[in-house]
C-alpha positions as CSV (number, residue, x, y, z in Angstrom):
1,X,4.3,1.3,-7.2
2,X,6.6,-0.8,-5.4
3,X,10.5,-0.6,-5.3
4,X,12.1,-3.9,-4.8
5,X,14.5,-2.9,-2.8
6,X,11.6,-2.0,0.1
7,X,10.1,-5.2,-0.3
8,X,12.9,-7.6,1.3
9,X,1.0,8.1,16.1
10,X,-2.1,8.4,18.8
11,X,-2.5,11.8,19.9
12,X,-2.3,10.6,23.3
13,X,-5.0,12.6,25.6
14,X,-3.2,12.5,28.7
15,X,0.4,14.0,29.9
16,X,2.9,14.4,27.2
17,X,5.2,11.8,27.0
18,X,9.2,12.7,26.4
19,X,11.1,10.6,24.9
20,X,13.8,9.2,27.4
21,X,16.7,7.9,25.4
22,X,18.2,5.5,27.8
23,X,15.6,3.1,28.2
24,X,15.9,-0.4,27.7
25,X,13.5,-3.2,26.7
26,X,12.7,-4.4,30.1
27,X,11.8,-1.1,32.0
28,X,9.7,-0.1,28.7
29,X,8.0,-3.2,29.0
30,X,6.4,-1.9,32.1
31,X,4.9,1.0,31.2
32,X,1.5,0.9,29.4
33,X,1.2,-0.4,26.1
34,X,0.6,3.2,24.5
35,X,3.6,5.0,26.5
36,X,5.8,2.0,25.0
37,X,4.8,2.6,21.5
38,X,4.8,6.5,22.0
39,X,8.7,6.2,23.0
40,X,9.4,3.6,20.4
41,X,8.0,6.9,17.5
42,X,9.5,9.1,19.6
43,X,12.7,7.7,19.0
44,X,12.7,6.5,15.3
45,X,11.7,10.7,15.1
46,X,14.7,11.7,17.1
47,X,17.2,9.5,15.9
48,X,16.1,8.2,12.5
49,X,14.5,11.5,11.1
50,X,10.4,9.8,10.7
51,X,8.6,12.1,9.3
52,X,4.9,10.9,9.1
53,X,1.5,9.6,10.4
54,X,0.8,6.6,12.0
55,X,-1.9,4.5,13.6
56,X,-2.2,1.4,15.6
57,X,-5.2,-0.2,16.8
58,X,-6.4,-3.8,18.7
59,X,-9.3,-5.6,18.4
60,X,-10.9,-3.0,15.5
61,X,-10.3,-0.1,18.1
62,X,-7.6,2.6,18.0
63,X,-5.1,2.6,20.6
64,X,-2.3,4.9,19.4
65,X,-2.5,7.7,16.3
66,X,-0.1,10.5,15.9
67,X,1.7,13.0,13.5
68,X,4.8,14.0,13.5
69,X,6.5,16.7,11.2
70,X,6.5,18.6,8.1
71,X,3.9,18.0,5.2
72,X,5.4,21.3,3.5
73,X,8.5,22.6,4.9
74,X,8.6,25.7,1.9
75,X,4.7,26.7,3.3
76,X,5.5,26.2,6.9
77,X,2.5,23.3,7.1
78,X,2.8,20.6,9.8
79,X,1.8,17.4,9.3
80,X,-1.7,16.3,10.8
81,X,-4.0,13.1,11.4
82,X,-6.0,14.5,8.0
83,X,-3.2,14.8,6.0
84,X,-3.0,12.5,2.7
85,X,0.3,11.0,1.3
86,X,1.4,8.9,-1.8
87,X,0.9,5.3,-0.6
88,X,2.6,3.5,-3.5
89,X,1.9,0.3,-3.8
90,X,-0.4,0.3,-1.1
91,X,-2.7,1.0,-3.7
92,X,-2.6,-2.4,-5.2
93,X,-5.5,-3.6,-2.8
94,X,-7.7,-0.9,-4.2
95,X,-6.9,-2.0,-7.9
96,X,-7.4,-5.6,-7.0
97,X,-10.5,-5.1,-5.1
98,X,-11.8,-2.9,-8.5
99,X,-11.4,-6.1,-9.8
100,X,-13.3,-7.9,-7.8
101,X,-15.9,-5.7,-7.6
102,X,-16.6,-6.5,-11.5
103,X,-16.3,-9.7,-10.9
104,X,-19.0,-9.5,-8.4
105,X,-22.0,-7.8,-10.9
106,X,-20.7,-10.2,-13.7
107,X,-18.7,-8.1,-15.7
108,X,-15.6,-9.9,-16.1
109,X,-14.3,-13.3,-14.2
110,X,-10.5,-13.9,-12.9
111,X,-10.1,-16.4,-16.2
112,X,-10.8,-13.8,-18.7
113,X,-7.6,-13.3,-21.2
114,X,-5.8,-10.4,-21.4
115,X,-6.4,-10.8,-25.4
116,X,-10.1,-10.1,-24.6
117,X,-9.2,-6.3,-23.1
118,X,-6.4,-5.8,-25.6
119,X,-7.0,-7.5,-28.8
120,X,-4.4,-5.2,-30.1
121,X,-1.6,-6.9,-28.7
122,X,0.5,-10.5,-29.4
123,X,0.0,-13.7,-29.1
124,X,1.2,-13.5,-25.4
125,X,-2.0,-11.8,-24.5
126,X,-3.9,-15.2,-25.2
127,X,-1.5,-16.9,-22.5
128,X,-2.2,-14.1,-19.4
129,X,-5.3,-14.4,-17.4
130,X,-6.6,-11.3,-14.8
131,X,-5.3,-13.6,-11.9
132,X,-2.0,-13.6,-13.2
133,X,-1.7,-9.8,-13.4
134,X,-3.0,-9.8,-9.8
135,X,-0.7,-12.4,-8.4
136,X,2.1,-11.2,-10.4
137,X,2.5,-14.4,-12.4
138,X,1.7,-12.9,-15.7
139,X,5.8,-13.1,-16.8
140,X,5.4,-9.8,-18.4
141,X,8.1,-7.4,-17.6
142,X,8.3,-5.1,-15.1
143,X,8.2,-1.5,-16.2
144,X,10.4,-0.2,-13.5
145,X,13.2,-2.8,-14.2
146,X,12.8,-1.4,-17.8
147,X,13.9,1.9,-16.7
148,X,10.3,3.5,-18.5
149,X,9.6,5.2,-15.4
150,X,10.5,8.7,-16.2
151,X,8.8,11.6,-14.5
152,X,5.4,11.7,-16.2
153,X,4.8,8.5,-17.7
154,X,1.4,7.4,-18.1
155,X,-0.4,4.3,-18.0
156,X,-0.9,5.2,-21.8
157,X,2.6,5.4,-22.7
158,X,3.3,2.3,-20.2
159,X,-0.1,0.6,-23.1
160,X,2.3,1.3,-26.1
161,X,5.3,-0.1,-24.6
162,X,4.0,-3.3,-23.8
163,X,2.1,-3.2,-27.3
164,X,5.3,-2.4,-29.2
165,X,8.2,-4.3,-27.2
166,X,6.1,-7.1,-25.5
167,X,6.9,-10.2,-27.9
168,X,7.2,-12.9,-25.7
169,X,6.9,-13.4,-22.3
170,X,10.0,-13.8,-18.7
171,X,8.3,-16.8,-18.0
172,X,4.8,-19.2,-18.9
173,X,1.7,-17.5,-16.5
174,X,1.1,-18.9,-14.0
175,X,4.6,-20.7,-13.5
176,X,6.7,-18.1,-11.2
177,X,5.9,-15.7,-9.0
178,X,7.4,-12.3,-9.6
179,X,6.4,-8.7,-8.4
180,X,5.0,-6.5,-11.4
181,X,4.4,-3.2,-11.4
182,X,2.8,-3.8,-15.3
183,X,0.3,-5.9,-14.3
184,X,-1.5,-3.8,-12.1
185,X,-1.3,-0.6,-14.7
186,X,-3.1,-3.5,-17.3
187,X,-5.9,-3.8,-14.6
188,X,-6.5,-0.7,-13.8
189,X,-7.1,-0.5,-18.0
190,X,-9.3,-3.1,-17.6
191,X,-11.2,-1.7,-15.3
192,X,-11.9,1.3,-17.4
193,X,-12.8,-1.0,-20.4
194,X,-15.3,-2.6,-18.3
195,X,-16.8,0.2,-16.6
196,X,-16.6,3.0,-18.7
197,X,-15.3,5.1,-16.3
198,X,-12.0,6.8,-15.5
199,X,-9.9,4.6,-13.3
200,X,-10.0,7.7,-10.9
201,X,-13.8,7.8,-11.4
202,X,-14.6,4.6,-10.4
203,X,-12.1,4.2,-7.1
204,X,-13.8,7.6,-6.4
205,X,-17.6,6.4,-7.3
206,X,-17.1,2.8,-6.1
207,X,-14.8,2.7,-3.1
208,X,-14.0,6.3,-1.8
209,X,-17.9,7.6,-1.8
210,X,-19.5,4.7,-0.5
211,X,-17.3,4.1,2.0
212,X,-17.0,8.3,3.2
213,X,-12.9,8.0,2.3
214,X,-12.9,12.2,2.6
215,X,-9.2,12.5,1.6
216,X,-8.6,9.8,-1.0
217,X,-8.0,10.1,-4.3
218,X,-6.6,8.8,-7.8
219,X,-3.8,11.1,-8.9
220,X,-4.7,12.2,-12.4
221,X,-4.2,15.6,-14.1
222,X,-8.1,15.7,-14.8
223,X,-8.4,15.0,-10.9
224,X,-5.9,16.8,-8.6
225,X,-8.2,19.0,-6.3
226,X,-6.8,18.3,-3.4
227,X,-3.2,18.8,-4.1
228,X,-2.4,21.8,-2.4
229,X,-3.4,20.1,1.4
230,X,-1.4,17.2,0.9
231,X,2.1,16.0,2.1
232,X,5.2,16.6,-0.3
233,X,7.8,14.0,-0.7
234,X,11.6,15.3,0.4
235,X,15.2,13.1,1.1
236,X,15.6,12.0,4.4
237,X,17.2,15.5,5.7
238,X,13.8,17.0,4.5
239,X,16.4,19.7,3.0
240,X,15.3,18.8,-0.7
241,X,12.1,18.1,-2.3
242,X,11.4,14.6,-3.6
243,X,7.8,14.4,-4.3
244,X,6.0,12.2,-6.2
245,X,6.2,12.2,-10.3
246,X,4.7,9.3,-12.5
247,X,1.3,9.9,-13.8
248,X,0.4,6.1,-14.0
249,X,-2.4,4.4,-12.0
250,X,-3.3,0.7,-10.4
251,X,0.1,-0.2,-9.6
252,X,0.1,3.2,-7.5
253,X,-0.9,6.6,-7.7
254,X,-3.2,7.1,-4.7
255,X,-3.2,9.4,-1.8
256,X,-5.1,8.8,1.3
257,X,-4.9,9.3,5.0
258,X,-4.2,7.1,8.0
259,X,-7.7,7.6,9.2
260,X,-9.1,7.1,5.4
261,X,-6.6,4.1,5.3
262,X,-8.2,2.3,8.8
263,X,-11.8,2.9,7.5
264,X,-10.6,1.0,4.4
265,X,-9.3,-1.5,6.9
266,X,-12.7,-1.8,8.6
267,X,-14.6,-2.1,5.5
268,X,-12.3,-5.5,4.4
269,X,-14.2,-7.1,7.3
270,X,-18.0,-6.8,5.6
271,X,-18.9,-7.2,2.4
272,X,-20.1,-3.5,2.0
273,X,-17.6,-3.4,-1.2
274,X,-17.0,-7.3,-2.4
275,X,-18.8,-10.7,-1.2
276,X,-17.5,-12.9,1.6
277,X,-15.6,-15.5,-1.3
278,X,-14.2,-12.5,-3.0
279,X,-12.2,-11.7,0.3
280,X,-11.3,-14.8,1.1
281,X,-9.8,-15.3,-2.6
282,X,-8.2,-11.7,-2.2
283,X,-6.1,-13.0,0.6
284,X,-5.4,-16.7,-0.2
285,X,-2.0,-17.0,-1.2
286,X,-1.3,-18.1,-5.1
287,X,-0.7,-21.6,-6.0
288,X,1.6,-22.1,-9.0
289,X,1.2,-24.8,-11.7
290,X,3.7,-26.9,-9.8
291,X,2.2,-27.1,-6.7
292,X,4.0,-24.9,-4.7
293,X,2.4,-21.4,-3.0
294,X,3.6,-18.2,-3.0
295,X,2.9,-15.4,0.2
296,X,0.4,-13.6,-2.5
297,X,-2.9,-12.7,-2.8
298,X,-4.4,-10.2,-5.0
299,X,-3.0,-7.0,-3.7
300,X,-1.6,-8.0,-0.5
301,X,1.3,-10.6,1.1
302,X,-0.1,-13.0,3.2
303,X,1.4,-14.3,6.4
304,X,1.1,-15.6,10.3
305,X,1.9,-14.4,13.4
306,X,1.2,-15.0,17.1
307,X,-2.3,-13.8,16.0
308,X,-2.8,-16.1,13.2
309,X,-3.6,-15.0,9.5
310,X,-2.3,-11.3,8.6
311,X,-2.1,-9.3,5.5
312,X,0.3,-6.8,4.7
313,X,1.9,-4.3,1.8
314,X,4.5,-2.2,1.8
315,X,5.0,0.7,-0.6
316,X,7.6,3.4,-1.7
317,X,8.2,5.9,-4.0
318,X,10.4,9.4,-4.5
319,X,10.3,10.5,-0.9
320,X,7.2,8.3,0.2
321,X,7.1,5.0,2.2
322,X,3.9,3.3,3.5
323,X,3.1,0.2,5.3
324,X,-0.4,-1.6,6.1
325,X,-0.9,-4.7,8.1
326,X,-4.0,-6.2,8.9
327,X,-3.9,-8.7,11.3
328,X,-7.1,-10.4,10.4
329,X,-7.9,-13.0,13.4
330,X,-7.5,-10.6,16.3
331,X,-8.8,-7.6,14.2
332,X,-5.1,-5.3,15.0
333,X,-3.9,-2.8,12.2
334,X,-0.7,-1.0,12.1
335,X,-0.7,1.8,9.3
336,X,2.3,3.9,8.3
337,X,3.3,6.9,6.1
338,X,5.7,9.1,6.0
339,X,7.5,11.6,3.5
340,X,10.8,11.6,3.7
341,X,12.9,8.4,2.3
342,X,12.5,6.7,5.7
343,X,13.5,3.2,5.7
344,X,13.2,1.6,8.8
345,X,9.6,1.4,8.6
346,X,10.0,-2.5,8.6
347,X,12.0,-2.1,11.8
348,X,9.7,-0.2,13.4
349,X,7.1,-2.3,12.6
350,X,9.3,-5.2,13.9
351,X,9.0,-3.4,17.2
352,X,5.5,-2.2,17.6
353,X,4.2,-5.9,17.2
354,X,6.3,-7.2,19.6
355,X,4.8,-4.7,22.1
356,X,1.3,-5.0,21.1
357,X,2.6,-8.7,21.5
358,X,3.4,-8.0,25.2
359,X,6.4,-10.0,23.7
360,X,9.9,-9.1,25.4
361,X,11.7,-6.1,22.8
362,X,15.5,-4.4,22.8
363,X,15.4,-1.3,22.5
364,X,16.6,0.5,19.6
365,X,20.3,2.0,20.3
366,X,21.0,-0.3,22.9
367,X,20.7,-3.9,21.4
């Protein structure tokens, strides 16, 4: 799940490093690579309130990881490197890749109607293909800009909404390119239909088994085992609780861990899960029917840097925020979560690339 306003640490094995508040970008820039990023967390903790996990690695190898703070402040549990969170929207690329893992044995293709899965609903079912859900060009409307998502909606209720108010479509598929939260609940539907299985079942059967993902998880109320390690959402003073509450699934509703979250990462470079064209359609950005593209793929925004092609999602929701970036060409990963309504993640983020960059940086408090 994905709010649209989000869209727009290494335990380090060697002497403790404090954070020293008066330092600017030029006498960071010459300390090693891992002291820089340790002061750059160190601060965005002091000053900003992070609460979270977060990993960074170069060339497929981890070169910072580190946890800081409270999973449950009301049980007295610190945060550590094991420790799942909500990661939102983050959990599109697992919904999309379910996708594309029926795709693969021949269960469904990407040009399949949504009338085909849903034969129950109008004629604008005919018009939406699975690649439009997963780009978000389907036109359908987005559940959280229809104010459905109250505490405890389901992907069942979020079915008969669409069934019942869904008469014509924003716009023709394919034509614009708008984020959707509906879209992705439709798919994780589908894969259901398909499979047979649970939507939890099969991320758990398919993607979480196979690829020894210890600590991630579908939420569902027939699957919540693990709840009582995991982190708790709270508002950025950590003072009051703001954990997670919808009960629908493919746009969101996962939990993982950082190191759960970088063996994902790993995987997206074999074809242990989906074959080599699969991938490459998962992060090729969508063309629309007038020519132009758009920075999507199927579950992730696409993008360059000074490392050439990189992948990225943000997520957020009730007290969570995660972000993943996979910079494919050089193999370098930056994964963030944290639990408490923090919101300069894409600042943060801003910063650490520039020193895994070895580009020149301000630093923050004294730009």
């Amino acid at each position: 799940m994905e709010l649209n306003r989000l869209q727009n640490l290494f335990l380090i094995l060697i002497t403790p490093i404090l954070y020293v508040g008066n330092v600017d970008g030029q006498q960071a820039a010459r300390l090693p690579k891992q002291e820089q990023i340790h002061q750059i967390v160190r601060y965005y903790e002091e000053e900003n309130g992070f609460n979270g996990n977060i990993i960074i690695a170069e060339g497929g190898k981890i070169i910072y990881e580190n946890s800081i703070g409270w999973a449950d402040i009301q049980n007295e549990r610190p945060l550590s490197l094991t420790t799942p969170f909500y990661i939102a929207s983050v959990s599109k690329q697992f919904t999309a890749v379910s996708i594309l893992i029926l795709r693969d044995a021949g269960k469904l293709e990407l040009d399949d109607q949504l009338i085909k899965f849903f034969p129950e609903f109008g004629d604008f079912a005919k018009k939406i293909k699975i690649r439009h859900l997963l780009n978000h060009t389907s036109g359908l409307p987005d559940y959280f800009q229809n104010e459905w998502d109250l505490p405890g909606f389901t992907n069942a209720q979020l079915y008969e909404k669409v069934k019942k108010n869904v008469k014509q479509l924003n716009f023709r598929p394919g034509h614009k390119f708008r984020y959707n939260n509906t879209g992705y609940v439709l798919l994780s539907l589908i894969v259901e239909k398909v499979s047979g299985l649970p939507y939890y079942k099969f991320i758990e059967s398919k993607i979480s088994e196979p690829l020894g993902l210890e600590n991630s998880w579908v939420f569902d109320l027939r699957n919540d085992p693990k709840s009582n390690f995991r982190a708790r959402g709270y508002e950025r003073n950590l003072k009051k609780e703001n954990d997670y509450h919808l009960l629908t699934t493919g746009d969101g509703g996962m939990y993982s861990t950082i190191e759960d979250l970088f063996i994902w990462d790993k995987s997206l470079y074999s074809d242990k899960l989906i074959n080599e064209q699969s991938l490459e359609e998962a992060f090729t950005p969508v063309t629309l029917t007038n020519g132009s593209t758009r920075n999507y793929g199927f579950g992730w925004y696409i993008g360059n840097n000074l490392n050439g092609k990189t992948v990225y999602h943000t997520g957020g929701l009730a007290g969570f925020r995660a972000y993943m970036e996979r910079q494919i060409d050089v193999k370098n990963t930056i994964i963030i979560l944290n639990n408490n309504e923090f919101d300069e993640v894409t600042e943060m983020r801003n910063i650490l690339v520039k020193i895994m960059d070895g580009r020149p940086y301000e630093f923050p408090g004294n730009e």
